[in-house]
C-alpha positions in Angstrom: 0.0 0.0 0.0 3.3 2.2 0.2 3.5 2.2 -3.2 -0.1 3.2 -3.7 0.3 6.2 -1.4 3.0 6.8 -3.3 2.1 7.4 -6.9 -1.4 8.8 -5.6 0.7 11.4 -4.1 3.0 11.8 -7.1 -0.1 12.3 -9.7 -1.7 14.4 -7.3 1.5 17.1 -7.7 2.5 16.6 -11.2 -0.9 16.4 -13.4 -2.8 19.0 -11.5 -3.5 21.6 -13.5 -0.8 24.8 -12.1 -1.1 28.5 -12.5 1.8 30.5 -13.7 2.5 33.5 -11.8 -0.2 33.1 -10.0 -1.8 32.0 -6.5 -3.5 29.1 -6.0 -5.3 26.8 -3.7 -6.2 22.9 -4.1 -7.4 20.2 -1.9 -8.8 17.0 -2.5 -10.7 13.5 -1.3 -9.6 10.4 -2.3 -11.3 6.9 -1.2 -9.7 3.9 -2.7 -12.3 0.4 -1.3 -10.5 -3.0 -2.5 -13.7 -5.5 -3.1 -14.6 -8.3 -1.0 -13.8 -6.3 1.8 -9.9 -5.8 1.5 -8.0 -3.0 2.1 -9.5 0.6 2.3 -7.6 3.9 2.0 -8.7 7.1 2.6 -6.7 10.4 1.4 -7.0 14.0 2.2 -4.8 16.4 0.3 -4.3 20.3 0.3 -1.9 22.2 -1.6 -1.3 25.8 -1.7 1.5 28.0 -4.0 2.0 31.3 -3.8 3.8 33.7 -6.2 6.8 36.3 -5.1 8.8 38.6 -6.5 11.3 38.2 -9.4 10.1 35.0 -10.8 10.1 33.3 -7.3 7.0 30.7 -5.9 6.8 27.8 -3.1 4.5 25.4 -2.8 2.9 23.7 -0.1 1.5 19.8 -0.2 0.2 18.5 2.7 -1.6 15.0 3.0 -3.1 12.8 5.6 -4.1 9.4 4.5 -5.6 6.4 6.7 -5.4 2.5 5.1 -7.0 -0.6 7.0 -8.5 -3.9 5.9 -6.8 -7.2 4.9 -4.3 -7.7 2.4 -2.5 -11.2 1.5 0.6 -12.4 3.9 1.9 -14.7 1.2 0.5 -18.0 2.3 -1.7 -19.4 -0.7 -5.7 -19.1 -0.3 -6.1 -22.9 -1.0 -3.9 -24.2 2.0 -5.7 -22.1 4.6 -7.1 -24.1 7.4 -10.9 -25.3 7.0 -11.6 -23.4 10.3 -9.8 -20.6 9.2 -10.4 -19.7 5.3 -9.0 -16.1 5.3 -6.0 -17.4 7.2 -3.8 -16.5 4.0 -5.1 -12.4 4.6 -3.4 -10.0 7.1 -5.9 -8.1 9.4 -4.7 -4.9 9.5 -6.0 -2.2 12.4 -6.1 1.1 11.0 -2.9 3.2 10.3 -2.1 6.8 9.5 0.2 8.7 7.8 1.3 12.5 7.0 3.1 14.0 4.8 4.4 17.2 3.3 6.1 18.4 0.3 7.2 21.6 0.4 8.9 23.1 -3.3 10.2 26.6 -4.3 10.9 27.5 -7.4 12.7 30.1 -9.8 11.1 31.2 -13.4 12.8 33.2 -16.0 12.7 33.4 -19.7 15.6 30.9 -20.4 15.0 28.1 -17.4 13.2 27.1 -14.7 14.9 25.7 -11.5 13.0 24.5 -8.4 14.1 22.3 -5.1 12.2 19.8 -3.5 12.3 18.7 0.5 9.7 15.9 1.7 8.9 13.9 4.4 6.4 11.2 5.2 5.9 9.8 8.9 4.0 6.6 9.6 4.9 3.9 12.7 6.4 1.6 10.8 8.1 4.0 7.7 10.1 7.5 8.2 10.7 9.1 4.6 12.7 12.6 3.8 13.1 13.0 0.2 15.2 16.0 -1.7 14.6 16.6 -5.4 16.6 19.1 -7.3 15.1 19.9 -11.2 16.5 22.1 -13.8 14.7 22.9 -17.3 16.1 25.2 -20.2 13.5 26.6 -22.5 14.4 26.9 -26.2 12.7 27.9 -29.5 10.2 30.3 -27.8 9.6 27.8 -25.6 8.3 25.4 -28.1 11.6 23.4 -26.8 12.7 22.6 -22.8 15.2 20.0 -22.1 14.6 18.6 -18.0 16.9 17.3 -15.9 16.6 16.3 -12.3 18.3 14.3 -9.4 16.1 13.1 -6.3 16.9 11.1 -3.3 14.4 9.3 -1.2 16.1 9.0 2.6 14.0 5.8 4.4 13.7 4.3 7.8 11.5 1.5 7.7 10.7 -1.1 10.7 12.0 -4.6 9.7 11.1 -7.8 10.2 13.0 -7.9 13.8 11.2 -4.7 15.0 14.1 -2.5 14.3 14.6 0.3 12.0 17.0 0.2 8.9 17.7 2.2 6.3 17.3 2.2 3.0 17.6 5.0 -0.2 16.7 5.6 -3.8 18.5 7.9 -6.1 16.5 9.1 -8.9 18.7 10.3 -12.1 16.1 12.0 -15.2 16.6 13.3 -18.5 13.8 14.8 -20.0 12.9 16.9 -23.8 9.2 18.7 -24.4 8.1 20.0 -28.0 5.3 21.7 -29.2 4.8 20.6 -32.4 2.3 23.2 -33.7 -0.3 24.8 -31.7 -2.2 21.7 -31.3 -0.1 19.2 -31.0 2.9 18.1 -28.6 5.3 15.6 -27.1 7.2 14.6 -24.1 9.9 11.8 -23.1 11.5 11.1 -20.2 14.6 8.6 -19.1 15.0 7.4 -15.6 18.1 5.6 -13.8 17.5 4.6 -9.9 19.5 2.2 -8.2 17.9 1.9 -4.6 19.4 -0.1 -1.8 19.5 -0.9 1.7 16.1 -2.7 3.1 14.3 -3.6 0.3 12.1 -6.0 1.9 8.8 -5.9 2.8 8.2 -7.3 6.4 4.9 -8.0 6.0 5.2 -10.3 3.3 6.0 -14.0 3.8 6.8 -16.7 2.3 5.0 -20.7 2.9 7.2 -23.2 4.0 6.7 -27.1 4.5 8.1 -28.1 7.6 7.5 -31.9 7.2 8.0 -34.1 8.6 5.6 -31.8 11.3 2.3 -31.2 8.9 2.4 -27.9 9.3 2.8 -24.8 6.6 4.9 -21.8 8.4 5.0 -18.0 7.0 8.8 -17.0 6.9 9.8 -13.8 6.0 11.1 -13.2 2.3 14.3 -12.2 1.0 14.9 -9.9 -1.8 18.1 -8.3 -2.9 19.2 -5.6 -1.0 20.2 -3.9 -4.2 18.2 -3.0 -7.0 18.5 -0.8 -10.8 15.5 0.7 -12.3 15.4 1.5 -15.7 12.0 4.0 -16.9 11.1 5.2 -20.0 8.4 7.6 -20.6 6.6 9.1 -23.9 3.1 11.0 -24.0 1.8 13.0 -27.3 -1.5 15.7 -27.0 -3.5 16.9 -29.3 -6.1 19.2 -29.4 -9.1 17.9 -32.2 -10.6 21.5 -33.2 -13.4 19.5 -34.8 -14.9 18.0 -32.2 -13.7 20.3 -29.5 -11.6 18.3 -27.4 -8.1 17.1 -26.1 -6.8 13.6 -26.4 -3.6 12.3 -24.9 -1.8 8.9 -25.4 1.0 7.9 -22.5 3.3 5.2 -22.8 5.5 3.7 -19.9 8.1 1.0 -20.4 10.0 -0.2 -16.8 12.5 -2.9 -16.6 14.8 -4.0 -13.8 18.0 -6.1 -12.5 16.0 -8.4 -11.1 13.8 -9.7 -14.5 10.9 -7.4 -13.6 9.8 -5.0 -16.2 6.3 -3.6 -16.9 4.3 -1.6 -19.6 1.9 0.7 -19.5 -0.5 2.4 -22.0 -3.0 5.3 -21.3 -5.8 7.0 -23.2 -7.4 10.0 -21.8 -10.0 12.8 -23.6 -11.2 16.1 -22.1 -13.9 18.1 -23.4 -15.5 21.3 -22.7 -19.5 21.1 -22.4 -21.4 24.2 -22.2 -19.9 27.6 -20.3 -19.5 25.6 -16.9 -18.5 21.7 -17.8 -16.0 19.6 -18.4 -15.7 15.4 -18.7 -12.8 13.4 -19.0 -12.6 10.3 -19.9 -9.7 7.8 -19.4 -8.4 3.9 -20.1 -5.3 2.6 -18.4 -3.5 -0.9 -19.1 -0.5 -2.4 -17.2 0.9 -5.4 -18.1 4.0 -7.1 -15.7 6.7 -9.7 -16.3 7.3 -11.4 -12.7 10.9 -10.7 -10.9 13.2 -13.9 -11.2 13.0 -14.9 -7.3 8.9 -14.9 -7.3 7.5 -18.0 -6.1 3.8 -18.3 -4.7 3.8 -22.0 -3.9 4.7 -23.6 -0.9 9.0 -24.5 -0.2 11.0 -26.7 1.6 12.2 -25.8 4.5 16.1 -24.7 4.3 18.4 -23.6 6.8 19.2 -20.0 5.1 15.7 -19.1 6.1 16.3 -18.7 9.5 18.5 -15.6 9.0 18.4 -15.1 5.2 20.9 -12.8 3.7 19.9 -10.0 1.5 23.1 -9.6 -0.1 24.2 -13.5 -1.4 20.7 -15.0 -1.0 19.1 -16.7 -1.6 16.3 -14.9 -2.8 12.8 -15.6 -2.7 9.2 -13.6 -2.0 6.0 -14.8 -3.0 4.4 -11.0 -2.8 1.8 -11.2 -5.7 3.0 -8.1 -6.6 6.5 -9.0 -8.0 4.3 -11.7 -9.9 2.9 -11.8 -13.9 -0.4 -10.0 -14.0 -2.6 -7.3 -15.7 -4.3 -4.6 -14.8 -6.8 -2.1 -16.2 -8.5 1.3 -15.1 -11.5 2.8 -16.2 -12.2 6.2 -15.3 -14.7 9.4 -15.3 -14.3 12.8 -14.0 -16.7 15.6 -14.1 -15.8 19.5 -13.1 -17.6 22.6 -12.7 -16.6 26.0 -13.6 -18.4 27.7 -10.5 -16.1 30.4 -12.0 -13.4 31.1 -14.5 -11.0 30.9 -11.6 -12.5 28.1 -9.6 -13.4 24.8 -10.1 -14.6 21.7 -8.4 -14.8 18.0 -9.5 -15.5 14.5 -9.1 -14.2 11.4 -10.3 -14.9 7.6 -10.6 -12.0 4.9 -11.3 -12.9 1.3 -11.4 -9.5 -0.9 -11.3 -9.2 -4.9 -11.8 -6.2 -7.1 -12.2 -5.7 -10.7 -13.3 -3.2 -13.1 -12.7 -0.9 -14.5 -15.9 1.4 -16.7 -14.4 -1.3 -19.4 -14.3 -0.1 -20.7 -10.5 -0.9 -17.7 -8.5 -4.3 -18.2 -6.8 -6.7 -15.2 -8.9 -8.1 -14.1 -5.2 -4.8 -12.4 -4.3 -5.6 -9.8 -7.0 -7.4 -7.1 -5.9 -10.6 -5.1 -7.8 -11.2 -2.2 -6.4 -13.5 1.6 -6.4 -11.9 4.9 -6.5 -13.7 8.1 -5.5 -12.0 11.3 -5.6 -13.5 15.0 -4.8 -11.2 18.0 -5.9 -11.5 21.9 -5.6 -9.2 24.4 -7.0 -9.0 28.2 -6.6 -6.5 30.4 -8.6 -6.0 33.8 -7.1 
């Protein structure tokens, strides 16, 4: 669910509409239900940025979000105990988190530069992260080349109870063009390499400890060091003749450790009437499993009682380092209560399928998404 909190977060701050030179106030309600019961988030997020003198702004993001439910341990649905059929779900009591992102930023003619500072507390996770971006403008601004380096700082509780560390340095490399005045593009390259604790103690893995009949969790292993490879491309387009802008993402992933993903977005925005506007929006991600993925049940080895993140061996039978699909339908609606201020609402149904054809299907979630947003430009 980190990871969720994460990119929720990240989409929040980088595809909200911004104003340029100008001051400006956004919050907004997000409500992510799993099916069947599983896990539930809640989000609240407010954001404020405020222009100064000579080119200068800040922004403020501040969130508090609350996740509880059940969410899979790593023990197989069918080898739960009769008595016990959601024995292979974690019961989880309700946690919080908060979090702030806190950005200034310089604007002239020729580049853009802005710094980033973060932090994210939870009981079980302490984040700061530190982002540093640079953009020359070229062409009239028809052409800006990004660059950035970020550094995410973690303290995260492990499987023992204690904290350890663990980081991720972000390297980007980034070229925008307006094509003509409907049209434009946008890629992106991305090198991290994190390392450290890269674990997830909450995940475990089943192992047969025959001769006792009896399955045990045991916690996973994974490498403690890990490369990231992203590639990014999106194209929009305005369509004068039917009033209304389309855009096509595209997002290739691939790591050290056999795992690599695509993913493909369409999304189209139209104006209705003086005081609406409806987007529409289809996402679909597919995954190649990580080399050390393995859902079924093990023998039981000696290494696992202290495995070792740095020789191995490795092992985790998280369905999320597994083979699967997923696909996101979504709606939002917005109001114009003026030309300055705006509310809307939005609707995301997500569902994923296994592809590995051993993972049991119920470990994939479905799962509802409501959002509520208002934003004021002053």
């Amino acid at each position: 669910m980190r990871e969720l909190w994460v990119c929720t977060l990240l989409s929040f701050h980088l595809f909200t509409d911004k104003g340029n030179g100008q001051n400006a106030l956004r919050a907004k309600y997000r409500e992510w239900l799993e099916d069947d019961d599983r896990v539930e988030v809640r989000s609240w997020y407010a954001e404020t940025e405020m222009a100064l003198q000579e080119g200068w702004s800040i922004e403020f993001l501040g969130t508090i979000d609350s996740w509880s439910g059940a969410t899979p341990n790593g023990l197989p649905p069918e080898k739960s105990k009769a008595s016990d059929p959601n024995e292979w779900l974690n019961i989880v009591s309700e946690e919080v988190r908060k979090a702030g992102l806190f950005t200034c930023s310089k604007n002239t003619e020729n580049y853009s530069l802005s710094f980033e500072y973060g932090i994210s507390d939870e009981p079980d996770y302490f984040s700061r992260s530190y982002a540093l971006q640079y953009a020359h403008k070229l062409a009239a601004d028809t052409l800006i080349i990004n660059s950035g380096f970020s550094l995410q700082d973690d303290s995260v509780k492990n499987i023992n109870g204690d904290f350890v560390g663990k980081n991720n340095p972000t390297l980007s490399l980034g070229i925008q063009r307006v094509l003509d005045k409907f049209t434009s593009i946008a890629f992106n390259l991305s090198y991290s390499f994190p390392s450290g604790y890269l674990s997830d103690p909450y995940k475990r893995i089943p192992v047969d400890m025959s001769p006792v009949p009896i399955i045990n969790l045991e916690p996973e292993n994974r490498p403690d060091e890990r490369e990231i490879f992203v590639f990014y491309s999106e194209i929009s387009r305005y369509l004068d003749w039917i009033k209304a802008g389309v855009h096509m993402r595209y997002r290739y992933f691939e790591d050290n450790h056999d795992l690599s993903g695509h993913t493909l977005e369409f999304e189209g925005i139209k104006k209705w009437g003086d005081h609406w506007a409806y987007s529409t929006s289809y996402r679909f991600y597919c995954q190649k499993q990580a080399f050390f993925y393995n859902p079924q049940v093990q023998k039981f080895e000696t290494y696992m009682i202290s495995p070792n993140p740095t020789t191995g061996p490795y092992y985790s039978a998280d369905h999320r380092l597994s083979s699967f699909e997923s696909q996101t339908v979504s709606l939002k609606l917005s109001y114009f209560l003026q030309d300055d201020m705006i509310i809307d609402a939005g609707f995301d149904r997500y569902f994923t399928q296994g592809k590995d054809g051993v993972t049991d299907q119920k470990v994939y979630p479905d799962a509802n998404v409501f959002t509520l947003g208002f934003q004021w430009q002053y």
